[in-house]
FINU-473846 format. One record per residue: residue number from 1; residue in one letter; x, y, z of N, C-alpha, C in turn. Coordinates in steps of 0.05 Angstrom, whole numbers, plus 5000, padded with zeros to 4 digits. Layout:
REM residues N
+------+------+-------+--------+------+--------+---------+------+-------+--------+------+
! resi ! resn ! neast ! nnorth !  nup ! caeast ! canorth ! caup ! ceast ! cnorth !  cup !
+------+------+-------+--------+------+--------+---------+------+-------+--------+------+
!  NUM !    A !     X !      Y !    Z !      X !       Y !    Z !     X !      Y !    Z !
...
+------+------+-------+--------+------+--------+---------+------+-------+--------+------+
This chain:
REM residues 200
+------+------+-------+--------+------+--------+---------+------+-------+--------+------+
! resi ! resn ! neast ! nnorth !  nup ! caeast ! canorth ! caup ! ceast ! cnorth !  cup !
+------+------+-------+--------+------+--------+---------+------+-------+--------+------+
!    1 !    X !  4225 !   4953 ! 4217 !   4237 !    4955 ! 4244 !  4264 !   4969 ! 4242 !
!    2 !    X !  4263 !   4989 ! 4259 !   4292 !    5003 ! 4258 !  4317 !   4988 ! 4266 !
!    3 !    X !  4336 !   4981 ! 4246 !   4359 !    4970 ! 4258 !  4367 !   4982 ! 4279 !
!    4 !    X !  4378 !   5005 ! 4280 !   4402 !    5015 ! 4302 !  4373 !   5015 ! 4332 !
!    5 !    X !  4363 !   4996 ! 4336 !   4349 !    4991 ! 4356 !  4368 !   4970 ! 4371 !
!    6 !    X !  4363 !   4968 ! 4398 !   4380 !    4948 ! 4401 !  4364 !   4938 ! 4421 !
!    7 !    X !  4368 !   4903 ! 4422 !   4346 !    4883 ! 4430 !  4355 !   4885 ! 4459 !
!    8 !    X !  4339 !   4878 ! 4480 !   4343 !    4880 ! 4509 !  4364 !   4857 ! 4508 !
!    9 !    X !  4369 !   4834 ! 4501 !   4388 !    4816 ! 4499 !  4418 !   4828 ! 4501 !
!   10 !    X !  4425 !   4847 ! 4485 !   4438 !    4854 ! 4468 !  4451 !   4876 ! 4495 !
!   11 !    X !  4428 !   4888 ! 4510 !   4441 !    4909 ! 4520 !  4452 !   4893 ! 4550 !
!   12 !    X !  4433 !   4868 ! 4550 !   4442 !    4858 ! 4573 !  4467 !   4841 ! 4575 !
!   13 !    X !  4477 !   4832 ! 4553 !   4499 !    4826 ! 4541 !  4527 !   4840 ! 4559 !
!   14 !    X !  4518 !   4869 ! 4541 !   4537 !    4889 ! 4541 !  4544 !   4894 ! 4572 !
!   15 !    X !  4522 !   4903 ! 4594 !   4525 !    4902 ! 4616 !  4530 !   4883 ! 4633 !
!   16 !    X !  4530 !   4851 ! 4630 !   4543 !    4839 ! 4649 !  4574 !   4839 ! 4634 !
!   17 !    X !  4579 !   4838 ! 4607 !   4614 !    4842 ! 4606 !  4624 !   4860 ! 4629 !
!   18 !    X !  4614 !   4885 ! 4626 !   4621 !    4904 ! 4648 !  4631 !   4906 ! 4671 !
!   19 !    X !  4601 !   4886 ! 4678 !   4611 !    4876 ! 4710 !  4632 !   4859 ! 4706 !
!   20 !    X !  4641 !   4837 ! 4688 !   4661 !    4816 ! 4698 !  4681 !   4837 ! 4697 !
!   21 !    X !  4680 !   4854 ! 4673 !   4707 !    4873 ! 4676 !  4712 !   4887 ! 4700 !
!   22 !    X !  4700 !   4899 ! 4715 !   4707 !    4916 ! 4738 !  4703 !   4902 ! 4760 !
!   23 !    X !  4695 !   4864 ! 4763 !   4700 !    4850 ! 4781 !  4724 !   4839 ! 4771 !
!   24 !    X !  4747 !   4841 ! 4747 !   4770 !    4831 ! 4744 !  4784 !   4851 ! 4752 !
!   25 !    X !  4783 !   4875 ! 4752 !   4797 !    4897 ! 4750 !  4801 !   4897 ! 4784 !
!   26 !    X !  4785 !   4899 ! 4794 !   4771 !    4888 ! 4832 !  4800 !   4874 ! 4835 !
!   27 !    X !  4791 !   4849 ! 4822 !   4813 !    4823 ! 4838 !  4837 !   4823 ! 4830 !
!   28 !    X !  4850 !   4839 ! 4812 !   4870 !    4840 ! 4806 !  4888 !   4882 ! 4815 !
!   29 !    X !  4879 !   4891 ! 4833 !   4878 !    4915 ! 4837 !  4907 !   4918 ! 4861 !
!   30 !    X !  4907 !   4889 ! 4873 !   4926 !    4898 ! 4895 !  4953 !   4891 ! 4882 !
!   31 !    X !  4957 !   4861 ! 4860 !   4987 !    4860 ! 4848 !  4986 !   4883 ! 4828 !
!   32 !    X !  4968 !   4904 ! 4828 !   4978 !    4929 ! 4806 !  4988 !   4948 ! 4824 !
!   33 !    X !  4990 !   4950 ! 4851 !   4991 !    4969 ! 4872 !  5016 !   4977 ! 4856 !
!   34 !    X !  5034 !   4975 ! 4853 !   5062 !    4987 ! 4849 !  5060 !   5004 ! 4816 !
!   35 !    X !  5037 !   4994 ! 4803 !   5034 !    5012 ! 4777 !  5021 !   5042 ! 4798 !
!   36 !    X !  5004 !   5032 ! 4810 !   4985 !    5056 ! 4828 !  5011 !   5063 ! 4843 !
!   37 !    X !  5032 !   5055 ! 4857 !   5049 !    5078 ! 4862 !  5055 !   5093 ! 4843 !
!   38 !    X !  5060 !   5087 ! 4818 !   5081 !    5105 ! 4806 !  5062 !   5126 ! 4795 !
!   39 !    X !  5037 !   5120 ! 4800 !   5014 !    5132 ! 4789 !  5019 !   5160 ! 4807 !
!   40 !    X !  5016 !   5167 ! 4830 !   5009 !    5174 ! 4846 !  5025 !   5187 ! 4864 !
!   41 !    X !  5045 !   5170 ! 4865 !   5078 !    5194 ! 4878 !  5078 !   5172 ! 4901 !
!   42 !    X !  5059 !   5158 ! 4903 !   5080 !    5141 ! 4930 !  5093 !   5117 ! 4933 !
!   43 !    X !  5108 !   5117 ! 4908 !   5130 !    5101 ! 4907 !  5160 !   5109 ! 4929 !
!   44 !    X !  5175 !   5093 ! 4937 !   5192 !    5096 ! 4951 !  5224 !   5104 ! 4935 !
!   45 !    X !  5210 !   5108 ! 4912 !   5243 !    5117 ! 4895 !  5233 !   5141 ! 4896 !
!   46 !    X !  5205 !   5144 ! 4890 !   5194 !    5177 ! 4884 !  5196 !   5197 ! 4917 !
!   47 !    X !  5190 !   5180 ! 4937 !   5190 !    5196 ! 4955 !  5220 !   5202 ! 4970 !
!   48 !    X !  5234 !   5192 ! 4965 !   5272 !    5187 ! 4959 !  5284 !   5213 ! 4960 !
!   49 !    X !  5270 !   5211 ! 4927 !   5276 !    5230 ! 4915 !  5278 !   5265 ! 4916 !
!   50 !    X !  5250 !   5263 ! 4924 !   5237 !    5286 ! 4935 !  5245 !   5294 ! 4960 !
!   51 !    X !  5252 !   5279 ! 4980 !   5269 !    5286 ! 5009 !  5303 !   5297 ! 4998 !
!   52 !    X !  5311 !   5276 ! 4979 !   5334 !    5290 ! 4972 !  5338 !   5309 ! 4959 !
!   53 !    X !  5310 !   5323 ! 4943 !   5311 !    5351 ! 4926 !  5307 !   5377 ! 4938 !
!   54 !    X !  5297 !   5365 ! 4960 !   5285 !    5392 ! 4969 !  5296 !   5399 ! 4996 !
!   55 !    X !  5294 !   5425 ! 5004 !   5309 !    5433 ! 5026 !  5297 !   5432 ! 5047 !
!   56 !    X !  5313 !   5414 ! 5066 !   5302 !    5400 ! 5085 !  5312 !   5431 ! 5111 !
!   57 !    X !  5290 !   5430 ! 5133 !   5287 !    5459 ! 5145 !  5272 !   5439 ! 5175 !
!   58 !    X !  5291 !   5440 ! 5190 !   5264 !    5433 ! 5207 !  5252 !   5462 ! 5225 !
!   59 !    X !  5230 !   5457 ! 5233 !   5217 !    5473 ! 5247 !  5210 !   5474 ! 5274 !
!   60 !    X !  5228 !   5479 ! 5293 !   5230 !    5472 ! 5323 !  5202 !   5487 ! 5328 !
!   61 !    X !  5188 !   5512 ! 5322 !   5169 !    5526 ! 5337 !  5146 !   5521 ! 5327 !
!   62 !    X !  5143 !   5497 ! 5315 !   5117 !    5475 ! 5301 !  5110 !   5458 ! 5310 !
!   63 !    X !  5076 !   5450 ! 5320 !   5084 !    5421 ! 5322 !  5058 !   5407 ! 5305 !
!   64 !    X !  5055 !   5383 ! 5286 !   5037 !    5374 ! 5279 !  5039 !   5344 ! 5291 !
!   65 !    X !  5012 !   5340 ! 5286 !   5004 !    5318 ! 5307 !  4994 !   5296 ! 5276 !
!   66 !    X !  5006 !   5277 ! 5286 !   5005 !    5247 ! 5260 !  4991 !   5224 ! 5280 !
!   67 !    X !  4969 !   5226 ! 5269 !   4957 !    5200 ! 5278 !  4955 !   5169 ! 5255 !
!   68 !    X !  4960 !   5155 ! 5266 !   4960 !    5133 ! 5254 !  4939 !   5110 ! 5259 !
!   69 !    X !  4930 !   5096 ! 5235 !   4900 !    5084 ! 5237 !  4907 !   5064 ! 5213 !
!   70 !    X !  4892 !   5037 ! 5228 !   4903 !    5016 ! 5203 !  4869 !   5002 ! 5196 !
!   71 !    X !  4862 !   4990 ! 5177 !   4845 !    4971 ! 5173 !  4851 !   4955 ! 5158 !
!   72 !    X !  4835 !   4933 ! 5167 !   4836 !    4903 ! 5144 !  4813 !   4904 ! 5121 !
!   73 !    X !  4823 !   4892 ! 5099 !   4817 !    4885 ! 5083 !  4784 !   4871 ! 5085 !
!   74 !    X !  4761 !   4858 ! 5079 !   4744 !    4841 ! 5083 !  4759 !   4809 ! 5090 !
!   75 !    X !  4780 !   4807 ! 5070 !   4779 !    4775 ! 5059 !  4811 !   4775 ! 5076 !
!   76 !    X !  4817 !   4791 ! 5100 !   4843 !    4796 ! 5109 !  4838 !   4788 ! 5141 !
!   77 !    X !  4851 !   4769 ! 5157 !   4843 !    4757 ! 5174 !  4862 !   4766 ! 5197 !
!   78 !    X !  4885 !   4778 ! 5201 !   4914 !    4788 ! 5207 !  4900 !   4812 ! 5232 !
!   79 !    X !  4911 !   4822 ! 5246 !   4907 !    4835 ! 5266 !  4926 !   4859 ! 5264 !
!   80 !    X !  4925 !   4871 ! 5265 !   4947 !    4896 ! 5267 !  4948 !   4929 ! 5277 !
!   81 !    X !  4958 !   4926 ! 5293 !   4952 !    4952 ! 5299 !  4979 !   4975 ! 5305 !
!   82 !    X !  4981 !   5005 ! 5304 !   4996 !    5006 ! 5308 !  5005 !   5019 ! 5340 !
!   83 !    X !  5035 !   5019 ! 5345 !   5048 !    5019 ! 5378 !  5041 !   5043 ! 5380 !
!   84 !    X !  5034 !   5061 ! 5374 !   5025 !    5087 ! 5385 !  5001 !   5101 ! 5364 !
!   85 !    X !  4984 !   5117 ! 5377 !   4961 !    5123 ! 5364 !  4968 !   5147 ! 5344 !
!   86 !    X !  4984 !   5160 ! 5362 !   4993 !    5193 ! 5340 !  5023 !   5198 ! 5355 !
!   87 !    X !  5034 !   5226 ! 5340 !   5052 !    5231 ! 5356 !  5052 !   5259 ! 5344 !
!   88 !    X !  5070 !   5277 ! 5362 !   5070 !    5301 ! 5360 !  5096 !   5308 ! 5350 !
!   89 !    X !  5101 !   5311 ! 5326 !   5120 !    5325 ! 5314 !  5133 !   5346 ! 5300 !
!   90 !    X !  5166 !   5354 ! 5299 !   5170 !    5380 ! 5281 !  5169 !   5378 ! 5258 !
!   91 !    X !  5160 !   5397 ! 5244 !   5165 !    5381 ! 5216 !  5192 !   5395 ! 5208 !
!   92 !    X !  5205 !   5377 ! 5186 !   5238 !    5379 ! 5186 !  5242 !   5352 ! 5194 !
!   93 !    X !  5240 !   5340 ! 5212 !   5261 !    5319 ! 5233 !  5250 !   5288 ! 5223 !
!   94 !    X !  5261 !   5265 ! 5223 !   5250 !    5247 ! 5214 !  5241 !   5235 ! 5245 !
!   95 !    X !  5225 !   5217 ! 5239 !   5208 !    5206 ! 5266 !  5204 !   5172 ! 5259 !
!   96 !    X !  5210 !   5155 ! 5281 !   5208 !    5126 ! 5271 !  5194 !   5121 ! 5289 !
!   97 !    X !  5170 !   5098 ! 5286 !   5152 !    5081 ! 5295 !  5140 !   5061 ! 5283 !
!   98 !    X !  5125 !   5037 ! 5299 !   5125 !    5013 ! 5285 !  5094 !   5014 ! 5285 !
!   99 !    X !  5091 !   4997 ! 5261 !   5060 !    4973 ! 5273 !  5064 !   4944 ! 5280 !
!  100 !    X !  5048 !   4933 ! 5297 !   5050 !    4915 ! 5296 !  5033 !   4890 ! 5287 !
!  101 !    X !  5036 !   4867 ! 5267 !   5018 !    4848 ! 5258 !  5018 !   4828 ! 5269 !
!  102 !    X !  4997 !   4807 ! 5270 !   5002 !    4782 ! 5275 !  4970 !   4771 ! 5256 !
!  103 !    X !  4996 !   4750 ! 5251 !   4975 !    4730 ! 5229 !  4955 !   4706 ! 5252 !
!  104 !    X !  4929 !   4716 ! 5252 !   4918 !    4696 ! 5262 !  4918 !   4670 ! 5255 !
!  105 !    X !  4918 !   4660 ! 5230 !   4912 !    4637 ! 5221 !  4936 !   4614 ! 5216 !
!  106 !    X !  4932 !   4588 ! 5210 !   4942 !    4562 ! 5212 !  4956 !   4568 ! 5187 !
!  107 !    X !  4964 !   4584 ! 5177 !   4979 !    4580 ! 5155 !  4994 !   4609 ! 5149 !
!  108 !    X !  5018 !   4597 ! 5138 !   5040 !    4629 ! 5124 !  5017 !   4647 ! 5112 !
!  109 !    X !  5024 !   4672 ! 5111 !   5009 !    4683 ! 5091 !  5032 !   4717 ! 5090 !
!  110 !    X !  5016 !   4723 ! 5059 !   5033 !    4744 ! 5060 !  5006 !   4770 ! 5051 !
!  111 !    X !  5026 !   4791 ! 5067 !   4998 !    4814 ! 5065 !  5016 !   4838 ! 5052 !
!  112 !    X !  4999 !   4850 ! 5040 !   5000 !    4891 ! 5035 !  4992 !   4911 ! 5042 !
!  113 !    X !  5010 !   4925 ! 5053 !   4989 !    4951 ! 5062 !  4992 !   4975 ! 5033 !
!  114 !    X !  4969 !   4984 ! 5046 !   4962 !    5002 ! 5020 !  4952 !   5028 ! 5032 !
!  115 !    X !  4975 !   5055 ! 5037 !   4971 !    5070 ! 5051 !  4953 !   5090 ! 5036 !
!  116 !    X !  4937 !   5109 ! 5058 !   4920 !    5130 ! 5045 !  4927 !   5155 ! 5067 !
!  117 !    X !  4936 !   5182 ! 5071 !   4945 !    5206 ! 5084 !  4912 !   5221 ! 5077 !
!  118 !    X !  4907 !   5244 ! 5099 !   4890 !    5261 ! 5101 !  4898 !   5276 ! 5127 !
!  119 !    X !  4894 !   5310 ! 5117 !   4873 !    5312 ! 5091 !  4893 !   5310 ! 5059 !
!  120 !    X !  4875 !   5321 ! 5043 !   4892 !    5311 ! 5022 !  4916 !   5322 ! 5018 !
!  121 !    X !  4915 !   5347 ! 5023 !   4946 !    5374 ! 5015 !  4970 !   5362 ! 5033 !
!  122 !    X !  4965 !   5339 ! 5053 !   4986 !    5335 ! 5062 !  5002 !   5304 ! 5057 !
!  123 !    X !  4992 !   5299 ! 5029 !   4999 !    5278 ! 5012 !  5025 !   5284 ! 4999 !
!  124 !    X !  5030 !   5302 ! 4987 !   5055 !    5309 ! 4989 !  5072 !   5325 ! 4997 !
!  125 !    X !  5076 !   5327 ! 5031 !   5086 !    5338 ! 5054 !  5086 !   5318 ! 5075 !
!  126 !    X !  5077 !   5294 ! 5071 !   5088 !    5268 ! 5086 !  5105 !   5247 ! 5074 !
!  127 !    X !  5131 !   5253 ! 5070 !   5156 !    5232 ! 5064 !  5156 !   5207 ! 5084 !
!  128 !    X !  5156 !   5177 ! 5069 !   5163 !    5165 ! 5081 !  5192 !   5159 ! 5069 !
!  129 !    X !  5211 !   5159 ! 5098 !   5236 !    5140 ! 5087 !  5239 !   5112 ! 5096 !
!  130 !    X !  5220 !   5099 ! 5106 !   5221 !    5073 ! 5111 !  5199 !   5074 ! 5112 !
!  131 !    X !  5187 !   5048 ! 5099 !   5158 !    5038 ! 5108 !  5155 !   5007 ! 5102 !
!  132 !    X !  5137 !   4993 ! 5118 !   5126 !    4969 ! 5113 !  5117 !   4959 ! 5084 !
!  133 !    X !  5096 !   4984 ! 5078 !   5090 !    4989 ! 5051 !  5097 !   4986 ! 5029 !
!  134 !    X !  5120 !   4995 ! 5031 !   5138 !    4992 ! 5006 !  5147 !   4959 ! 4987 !
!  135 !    X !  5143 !   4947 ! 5014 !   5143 !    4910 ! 5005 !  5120 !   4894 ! 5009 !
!  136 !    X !  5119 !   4869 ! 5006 !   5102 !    4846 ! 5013 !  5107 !   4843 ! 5037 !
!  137 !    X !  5089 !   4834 ! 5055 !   5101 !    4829 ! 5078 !  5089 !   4794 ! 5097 !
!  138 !    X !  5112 !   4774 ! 5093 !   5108 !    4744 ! 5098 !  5106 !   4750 ! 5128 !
!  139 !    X !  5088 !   4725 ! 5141 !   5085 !    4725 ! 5161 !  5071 !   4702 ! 5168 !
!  140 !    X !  5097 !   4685 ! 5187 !   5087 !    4649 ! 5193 !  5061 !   4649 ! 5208 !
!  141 !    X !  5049 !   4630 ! 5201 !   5024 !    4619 ! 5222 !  5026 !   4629 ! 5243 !
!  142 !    X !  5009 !   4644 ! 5257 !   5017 !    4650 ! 5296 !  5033 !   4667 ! 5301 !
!  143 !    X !  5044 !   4675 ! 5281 !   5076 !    4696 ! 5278 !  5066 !   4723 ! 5293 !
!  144 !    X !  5071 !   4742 ! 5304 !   5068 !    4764 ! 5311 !  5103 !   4778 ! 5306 !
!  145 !    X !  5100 !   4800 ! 5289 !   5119 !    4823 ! 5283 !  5116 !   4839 ! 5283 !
!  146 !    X !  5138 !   4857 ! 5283 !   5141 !    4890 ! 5284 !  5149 !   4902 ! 5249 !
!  147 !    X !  5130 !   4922 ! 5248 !   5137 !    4933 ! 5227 !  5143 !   4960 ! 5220 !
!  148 !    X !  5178 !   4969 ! 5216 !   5178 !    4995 ! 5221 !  5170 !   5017 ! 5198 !
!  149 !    X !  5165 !   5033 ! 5211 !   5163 !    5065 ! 5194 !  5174 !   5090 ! 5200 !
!  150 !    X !  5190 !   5097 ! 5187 !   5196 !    5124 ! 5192 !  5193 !   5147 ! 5168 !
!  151 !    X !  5182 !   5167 ! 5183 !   5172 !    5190 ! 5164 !  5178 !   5220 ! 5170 !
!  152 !    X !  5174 !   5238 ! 5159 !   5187 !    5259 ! 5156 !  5157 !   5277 ! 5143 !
!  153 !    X !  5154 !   5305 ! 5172 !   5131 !    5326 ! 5148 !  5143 !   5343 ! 5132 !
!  154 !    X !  5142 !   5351 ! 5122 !   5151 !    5372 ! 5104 !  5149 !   5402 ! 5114 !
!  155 !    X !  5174 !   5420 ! 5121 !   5166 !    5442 ! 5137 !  5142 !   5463 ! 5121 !
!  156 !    X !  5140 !   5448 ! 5093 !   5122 !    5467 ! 5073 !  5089 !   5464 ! 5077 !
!  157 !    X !  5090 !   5442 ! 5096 !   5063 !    5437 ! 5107 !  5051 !   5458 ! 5101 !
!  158 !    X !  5016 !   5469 ! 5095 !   5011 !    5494 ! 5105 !  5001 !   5496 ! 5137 !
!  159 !    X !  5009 !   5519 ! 5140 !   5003 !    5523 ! 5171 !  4969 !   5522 ! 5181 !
!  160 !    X !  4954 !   5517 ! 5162 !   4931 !    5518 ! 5176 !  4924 !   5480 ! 5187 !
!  161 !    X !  4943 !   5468 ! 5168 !   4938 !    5441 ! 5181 !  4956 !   5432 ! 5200 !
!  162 !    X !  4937 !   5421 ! 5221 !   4951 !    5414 ! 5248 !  4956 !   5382 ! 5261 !
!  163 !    X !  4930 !   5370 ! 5246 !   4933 !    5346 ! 5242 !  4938 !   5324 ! 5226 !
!  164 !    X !  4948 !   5313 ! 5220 !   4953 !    5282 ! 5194 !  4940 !   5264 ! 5198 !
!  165 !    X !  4933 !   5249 ! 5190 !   4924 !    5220 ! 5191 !  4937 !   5204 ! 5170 !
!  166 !    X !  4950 !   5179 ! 5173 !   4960 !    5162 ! 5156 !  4951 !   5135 ! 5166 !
!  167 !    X !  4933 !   5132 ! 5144 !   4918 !    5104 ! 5147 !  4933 !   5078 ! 5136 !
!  168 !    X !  4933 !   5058 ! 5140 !   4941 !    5036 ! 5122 !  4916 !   5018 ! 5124 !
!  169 !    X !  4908 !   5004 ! 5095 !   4894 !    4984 ! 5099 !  4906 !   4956 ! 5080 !
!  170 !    X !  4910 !   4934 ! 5103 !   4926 !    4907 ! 5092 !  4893 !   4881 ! 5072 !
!  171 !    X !  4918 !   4886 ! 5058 !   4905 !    4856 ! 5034 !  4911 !   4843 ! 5038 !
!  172 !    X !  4910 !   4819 ! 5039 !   4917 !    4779 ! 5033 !  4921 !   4773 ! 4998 !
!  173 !    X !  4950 !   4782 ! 4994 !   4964 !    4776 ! 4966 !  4972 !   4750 ! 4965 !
!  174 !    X !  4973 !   4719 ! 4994 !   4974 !    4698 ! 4991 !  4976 !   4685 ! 4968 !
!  175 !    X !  4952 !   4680 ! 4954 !   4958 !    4678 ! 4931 !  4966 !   4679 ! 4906 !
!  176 !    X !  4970 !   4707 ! 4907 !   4983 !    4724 ! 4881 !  5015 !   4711 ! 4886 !
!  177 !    X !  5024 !   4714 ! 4900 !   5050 !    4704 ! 4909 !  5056 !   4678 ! 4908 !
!  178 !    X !  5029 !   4658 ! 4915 !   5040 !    4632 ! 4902 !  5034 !   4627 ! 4870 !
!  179 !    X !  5026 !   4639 ! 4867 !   5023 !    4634 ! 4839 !  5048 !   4637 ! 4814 !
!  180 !    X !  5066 !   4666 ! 4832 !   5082 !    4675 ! 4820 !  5113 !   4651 ! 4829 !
!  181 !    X !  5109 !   4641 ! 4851 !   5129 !    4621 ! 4859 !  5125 !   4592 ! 4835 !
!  182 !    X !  5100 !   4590 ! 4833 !   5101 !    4564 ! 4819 !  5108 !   4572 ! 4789 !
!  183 !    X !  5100 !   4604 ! 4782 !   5115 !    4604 ! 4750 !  5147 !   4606 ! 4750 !
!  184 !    X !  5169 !   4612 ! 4778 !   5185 !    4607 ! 4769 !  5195 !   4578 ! 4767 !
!  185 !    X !  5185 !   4559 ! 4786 !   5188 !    4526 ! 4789 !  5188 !   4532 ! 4759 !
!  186 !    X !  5170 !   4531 ! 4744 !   5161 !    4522 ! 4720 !  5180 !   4525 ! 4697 !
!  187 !    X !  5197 !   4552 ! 4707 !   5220 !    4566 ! 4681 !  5245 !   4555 ! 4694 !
!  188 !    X !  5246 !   4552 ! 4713 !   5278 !    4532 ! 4732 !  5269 !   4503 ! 4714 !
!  189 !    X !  5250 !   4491 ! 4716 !   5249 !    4463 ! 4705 !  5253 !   4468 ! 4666 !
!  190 !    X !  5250 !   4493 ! 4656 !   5253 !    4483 ! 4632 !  5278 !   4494 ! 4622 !
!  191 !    X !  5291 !   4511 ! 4637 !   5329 !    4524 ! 4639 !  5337 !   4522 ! 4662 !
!  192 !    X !  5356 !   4498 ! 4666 !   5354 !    4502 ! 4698 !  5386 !   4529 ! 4702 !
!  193 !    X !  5397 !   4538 ! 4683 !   5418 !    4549 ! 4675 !  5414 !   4588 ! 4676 !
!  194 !    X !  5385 !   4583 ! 4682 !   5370 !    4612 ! 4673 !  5363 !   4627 ! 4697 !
!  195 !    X !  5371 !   4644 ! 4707 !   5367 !    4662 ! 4727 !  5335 !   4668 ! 4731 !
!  196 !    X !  5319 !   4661 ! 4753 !   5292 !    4670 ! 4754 !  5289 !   4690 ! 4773 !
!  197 !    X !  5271 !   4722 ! 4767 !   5272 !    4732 ! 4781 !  5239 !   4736 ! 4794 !
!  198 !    X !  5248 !   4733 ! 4820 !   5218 !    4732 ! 4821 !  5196 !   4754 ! 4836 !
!  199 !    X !  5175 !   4761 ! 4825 !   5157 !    4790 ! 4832 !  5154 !   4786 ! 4856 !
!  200 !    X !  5158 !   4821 ! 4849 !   5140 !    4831 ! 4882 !  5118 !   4832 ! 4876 !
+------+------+-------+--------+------+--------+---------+------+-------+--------+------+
């Protein structure tokens, strides 16, 4: 019998590891969000940055049109939508508008949005200087809030694109968050002398 055969056991082995791995990788995807900013450029130090490097021009005889579109998560129960559908803007000029959430349910909870821009070339030609995004965002039982954004296109846009879309879709990090509350209980009870700092 040829060794380097390998027994159906063996291969089936190998393939459910797999799955637990890319169903861990799954459930642990939204507290990595901030590795995936820095991945990616949409971190809010990175986009900072880039508004302050580059030469800001606005374009009075332009106009691009930003529509905005939110979805929930499956396991995300929160309502949100945002106060205006699109808007028509120069690019150059910064522009502020909100969404608004409300937590349906009997209990605090805290959510993430996790933005996605299209088409793609205008991923980096849409600066945000404020966003919801950028934090966790708590929200009491029954609570309804405003959440601002303000953004900025880039006059480098290319001219053949006329429209944006900037989607957000919110997670339920609830738990990730208590989890991280009870490890600092845990380091206050064994230094109570020791500064705890605690994750976003």
């Amino acid at each position: 019998m040829d060794k380097s055969a390998k027994s159906p056991k063996s291969v089936a082995a190998k393939l459910a590891l797999v799955s637990v791995c890319m169903f861990g990788f799954g459930y642990v995807l939204v507290p990595l969000y901030d590795v995936f900013c820095d991945l990616t450029g949409l971190r809010f130090t990175q986009e900072s940055n880039e508004l302050v490097s580059q030469e800001i021009q606005e374009d009075t005889t332009r106009l691009v049109t930003v529509e905005f579109d939110v979805s929930m998560n499956e396991s995300m129960p929160w309502k949100v939508r945002p106060a205006v559908s699109k808007l028509q803007v120069h690019p150059g000029r910064v522009y502020t508008t909100n969404y608004i959430a409300k937590n349906t349910t009997q209990s605090a909870m805290v959510g993430q949005a996790v933005p996605s821009i299209t088409p793609y070339v205008a991923n980096r030609h849409l600066v945000k200087t404020e966003c919801f995004c950028f934090e966790n965002q708590p929200i009491e039982a029954g609570k309804e809030v405003e959440m601002a954004l303000s953004f900025m296109i880039n006059h480098k846009l290319p001219k053949d694109v006329k429209v944006v879309t900037l989607s957000y879709t919110f997670f339920d990090i609830t738990q990730n968050k208590s989890l991280n509350k009870l490890g600092s209980a845990d380091l206050n009870k064994l230094d109570s002398t020791e500064s705890v700092i605690a994750f976003n």
